[in-house]
PyMOL CGO cylinders between C-alpha atoms (Angstrom):
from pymol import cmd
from pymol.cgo import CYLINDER

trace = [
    CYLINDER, -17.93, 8.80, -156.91, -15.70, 6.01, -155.60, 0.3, 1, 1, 1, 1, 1, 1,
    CYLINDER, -15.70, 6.01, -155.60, -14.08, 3.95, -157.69, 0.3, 1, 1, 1, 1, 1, 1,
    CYLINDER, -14.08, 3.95, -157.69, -16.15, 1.82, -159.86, 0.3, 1, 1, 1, 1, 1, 1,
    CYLINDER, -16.15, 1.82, -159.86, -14.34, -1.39, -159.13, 0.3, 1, 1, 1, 1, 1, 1,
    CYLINDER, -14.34, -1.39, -159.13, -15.26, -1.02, -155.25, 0.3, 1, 1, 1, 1, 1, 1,
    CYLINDER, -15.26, -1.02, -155.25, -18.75, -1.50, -155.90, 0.3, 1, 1, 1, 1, 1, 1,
    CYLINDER, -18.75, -1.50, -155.90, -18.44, -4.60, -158.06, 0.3, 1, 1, 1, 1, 1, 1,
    CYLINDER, -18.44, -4.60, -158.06, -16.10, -6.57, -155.83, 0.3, 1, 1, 1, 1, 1, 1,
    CYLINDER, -16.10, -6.57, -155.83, -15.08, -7.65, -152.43, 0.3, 1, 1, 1, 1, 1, 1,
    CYLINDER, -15.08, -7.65, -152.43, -12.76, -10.42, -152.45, 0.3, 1, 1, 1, 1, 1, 1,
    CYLINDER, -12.76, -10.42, -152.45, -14.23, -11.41, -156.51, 0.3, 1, 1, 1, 1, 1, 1,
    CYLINDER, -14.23, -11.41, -156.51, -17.45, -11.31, -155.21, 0.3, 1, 1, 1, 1, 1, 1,
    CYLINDER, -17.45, -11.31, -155.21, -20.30, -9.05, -155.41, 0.3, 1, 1, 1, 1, 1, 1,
    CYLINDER, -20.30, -9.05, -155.41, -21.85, -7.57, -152.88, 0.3, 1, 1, 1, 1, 1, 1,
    CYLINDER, -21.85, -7.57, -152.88, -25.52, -6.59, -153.02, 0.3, 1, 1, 1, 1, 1, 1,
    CYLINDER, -25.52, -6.59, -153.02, -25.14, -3.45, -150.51, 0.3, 1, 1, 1, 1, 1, 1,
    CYLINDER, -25.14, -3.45, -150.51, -22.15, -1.86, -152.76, 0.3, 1, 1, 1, 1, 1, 1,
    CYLINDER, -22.15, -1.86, -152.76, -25.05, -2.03, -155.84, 0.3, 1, 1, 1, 1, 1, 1,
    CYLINDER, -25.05, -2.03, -155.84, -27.35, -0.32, -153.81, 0.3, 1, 1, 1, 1, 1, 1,
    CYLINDER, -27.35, -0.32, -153.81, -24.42, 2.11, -152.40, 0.3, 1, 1, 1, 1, 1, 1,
    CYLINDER, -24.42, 2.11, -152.40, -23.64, 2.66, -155.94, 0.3, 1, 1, 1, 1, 1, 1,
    CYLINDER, -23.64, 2.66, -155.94, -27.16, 3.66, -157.22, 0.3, 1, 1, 1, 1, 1, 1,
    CYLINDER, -27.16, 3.66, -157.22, -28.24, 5.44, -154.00, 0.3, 1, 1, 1, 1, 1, 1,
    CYLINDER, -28.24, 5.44, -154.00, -24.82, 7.54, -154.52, 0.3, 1, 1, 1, 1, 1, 1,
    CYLINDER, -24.82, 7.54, -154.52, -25.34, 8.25, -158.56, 0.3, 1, 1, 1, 1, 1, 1,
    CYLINDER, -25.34, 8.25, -158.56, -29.32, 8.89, -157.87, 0.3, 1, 1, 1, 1, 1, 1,
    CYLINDER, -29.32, 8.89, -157.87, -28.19, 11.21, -155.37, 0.3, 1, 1, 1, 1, 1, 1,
    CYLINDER, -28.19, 11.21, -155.37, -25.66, 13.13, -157.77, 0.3, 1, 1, 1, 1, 1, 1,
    CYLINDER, -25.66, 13.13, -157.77, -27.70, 13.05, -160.74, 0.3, 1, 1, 1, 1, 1, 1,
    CYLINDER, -27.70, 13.05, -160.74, -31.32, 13.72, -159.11, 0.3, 1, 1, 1, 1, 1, 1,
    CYLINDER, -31.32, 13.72, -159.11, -33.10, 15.53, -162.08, 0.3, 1, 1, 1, 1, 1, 1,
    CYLINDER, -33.10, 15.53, -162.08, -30.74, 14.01, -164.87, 0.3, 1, 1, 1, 1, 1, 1,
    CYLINDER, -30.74, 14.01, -164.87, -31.99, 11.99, -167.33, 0.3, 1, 1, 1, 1, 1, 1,
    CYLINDER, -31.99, 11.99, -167.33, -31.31, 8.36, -167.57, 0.3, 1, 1, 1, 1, 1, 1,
    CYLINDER, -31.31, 8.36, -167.57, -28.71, 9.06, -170.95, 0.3, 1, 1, 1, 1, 1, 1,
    CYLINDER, -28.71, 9.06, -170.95, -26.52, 11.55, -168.42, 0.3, 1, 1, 1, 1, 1, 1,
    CYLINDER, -26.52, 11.55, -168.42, -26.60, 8.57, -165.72, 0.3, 1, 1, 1, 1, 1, 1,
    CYLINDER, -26.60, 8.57, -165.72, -25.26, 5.82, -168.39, 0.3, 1, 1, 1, 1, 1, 1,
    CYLINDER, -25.26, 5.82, -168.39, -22.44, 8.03, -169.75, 0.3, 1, 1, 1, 1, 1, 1,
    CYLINDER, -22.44, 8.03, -169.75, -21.57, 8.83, -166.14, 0.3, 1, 1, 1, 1, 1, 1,
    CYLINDER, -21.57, 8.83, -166.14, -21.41, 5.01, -164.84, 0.3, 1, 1, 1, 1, 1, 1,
    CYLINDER, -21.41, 5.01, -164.84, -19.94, 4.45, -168.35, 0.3, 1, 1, 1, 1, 1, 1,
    CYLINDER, -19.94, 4.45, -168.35, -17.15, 6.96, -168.19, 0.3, 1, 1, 1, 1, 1, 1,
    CYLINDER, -17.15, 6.96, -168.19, -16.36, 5.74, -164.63, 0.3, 1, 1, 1, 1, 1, 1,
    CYLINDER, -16.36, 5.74, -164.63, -15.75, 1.80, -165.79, 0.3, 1, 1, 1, 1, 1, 1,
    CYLINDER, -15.75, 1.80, -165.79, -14.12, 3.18, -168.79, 0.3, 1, 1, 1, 1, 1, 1,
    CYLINDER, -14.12, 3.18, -168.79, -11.43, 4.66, -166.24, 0.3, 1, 1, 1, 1, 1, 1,
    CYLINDER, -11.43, 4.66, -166.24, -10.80, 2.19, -164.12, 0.3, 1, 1, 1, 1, 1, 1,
    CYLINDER, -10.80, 2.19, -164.12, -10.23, 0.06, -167.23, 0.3, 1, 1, 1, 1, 1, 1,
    CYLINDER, -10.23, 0.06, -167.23, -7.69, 2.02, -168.42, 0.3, 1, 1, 1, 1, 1, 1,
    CYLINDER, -7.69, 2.02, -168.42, -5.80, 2.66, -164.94, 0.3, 1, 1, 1, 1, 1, 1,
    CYLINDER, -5.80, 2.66, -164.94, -5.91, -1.33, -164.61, 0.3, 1, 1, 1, 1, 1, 1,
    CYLINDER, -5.91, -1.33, -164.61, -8.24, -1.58, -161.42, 0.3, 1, 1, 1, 1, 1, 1,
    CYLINDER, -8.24, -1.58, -161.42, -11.50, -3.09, -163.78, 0.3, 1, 1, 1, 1, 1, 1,
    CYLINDER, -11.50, -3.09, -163.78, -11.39, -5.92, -165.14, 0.3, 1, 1, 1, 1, 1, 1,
    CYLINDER, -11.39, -5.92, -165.14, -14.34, -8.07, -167.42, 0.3, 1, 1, 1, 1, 1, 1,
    CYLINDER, -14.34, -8.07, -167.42, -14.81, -9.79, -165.00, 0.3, 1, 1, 1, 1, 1, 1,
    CYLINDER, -14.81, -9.79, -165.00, -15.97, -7.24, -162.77, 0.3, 1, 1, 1, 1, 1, 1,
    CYLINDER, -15.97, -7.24, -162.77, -18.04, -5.38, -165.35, 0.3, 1, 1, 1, 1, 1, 1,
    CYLINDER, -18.04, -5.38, -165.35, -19.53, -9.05, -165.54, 0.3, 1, 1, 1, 1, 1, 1,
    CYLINDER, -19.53, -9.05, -165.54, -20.52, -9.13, -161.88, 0.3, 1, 1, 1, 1, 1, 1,
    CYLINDER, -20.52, -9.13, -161.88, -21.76, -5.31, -162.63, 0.3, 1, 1, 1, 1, 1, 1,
    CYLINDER, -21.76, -5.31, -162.63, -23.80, -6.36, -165.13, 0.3, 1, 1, 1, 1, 1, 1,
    CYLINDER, -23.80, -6.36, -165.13, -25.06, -9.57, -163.57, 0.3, 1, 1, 1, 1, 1, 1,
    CYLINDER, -25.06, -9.57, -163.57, -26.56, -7.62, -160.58, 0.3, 1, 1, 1, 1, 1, 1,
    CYLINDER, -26.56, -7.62, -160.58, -27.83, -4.70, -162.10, 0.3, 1, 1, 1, 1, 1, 1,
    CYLINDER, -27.83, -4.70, -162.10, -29.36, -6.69, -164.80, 0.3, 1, 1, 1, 1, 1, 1,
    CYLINDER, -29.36, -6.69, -164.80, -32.66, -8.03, -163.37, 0.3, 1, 1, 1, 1, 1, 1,
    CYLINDER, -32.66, -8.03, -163.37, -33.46, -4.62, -162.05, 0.3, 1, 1, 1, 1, 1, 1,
    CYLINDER, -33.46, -4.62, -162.05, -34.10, -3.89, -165.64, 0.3, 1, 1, 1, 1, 1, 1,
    CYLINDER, -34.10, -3.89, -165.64, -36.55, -4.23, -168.49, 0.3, 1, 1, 1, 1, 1, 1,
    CYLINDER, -36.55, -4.23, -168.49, -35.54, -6.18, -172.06, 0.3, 1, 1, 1, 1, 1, 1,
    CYLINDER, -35.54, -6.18, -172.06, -34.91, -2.56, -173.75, 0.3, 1, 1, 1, 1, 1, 1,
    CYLINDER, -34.91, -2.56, -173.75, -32.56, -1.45, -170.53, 0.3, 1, 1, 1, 1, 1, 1,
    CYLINDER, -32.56, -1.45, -170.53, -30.91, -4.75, -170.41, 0.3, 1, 1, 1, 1, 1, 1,
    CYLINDER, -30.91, -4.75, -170.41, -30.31, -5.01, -174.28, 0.3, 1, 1, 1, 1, 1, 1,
    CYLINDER, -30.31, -5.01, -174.28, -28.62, -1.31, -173.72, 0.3, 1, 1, 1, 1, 1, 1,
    CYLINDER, -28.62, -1.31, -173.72, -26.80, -2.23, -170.72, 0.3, 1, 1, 1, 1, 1, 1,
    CYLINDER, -26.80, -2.23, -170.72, -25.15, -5.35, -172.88, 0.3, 1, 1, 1, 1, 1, 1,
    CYLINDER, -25.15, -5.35, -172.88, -24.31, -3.12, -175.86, 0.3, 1, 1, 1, 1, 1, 1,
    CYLINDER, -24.31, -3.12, -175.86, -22.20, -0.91, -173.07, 0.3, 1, 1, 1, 1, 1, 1,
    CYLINDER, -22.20, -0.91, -173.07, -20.48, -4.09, -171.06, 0.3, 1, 1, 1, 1, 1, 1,
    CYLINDER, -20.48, -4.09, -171.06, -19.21, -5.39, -174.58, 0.3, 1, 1, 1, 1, 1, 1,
    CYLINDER, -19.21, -5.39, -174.58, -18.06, -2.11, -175.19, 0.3, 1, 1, 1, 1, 1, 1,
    CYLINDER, -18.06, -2.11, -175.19, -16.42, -1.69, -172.06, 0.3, 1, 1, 1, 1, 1, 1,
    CYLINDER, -16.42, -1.69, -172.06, -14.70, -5.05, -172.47, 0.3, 1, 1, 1, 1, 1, 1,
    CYLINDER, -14.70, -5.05, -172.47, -13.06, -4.27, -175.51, 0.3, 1, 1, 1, 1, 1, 1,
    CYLINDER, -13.06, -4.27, -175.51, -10.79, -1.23, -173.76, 0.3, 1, 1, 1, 1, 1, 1,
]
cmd.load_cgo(trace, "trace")
């Protein structure tokens, strides 16, 4: 996978083709995976570019903000437990 923070910005903005880039490219690589395997993957790769300095809260914010009506209430409460956590790397 490309880095995370490509998919979540161009310029500060998001871009609605990267998100579907981005899950096209992780439902491609994880075909058959359950959805647990898919958050710790999409997890691990914000939780890197965190730490190398190229992801910022911002960005996880824009993530979150597109991904987020795509979702049901239990998805979306999950999905906000793992942004704060990312934020707090």
């Amino acid at each position: 996978m490309e880095d995370f923070n490509d998919y979540v910005k161009n310029g500060g903005e998001p871009i609605d083709k990267n998100l579907f880039d981005l899950v096209n490219s992780l439902a491609s690589k994880y075909d058959g995976k359950n959805q647990n395997e898919l958050l710790m993957a999409i997890y691990k790769e914000a939780k890197r570019g965190k730490q190398a300095g190229t992801l910022t809260n911002a960005d996880i914010d824009n993530f979150a903000n597109m991904l987020s009506p795509f979702l049901d209430d239990k998805k979306r409460s999950m999905l906000n437990k793992i942004v704060g956590e990312l934020k707090k790397i």
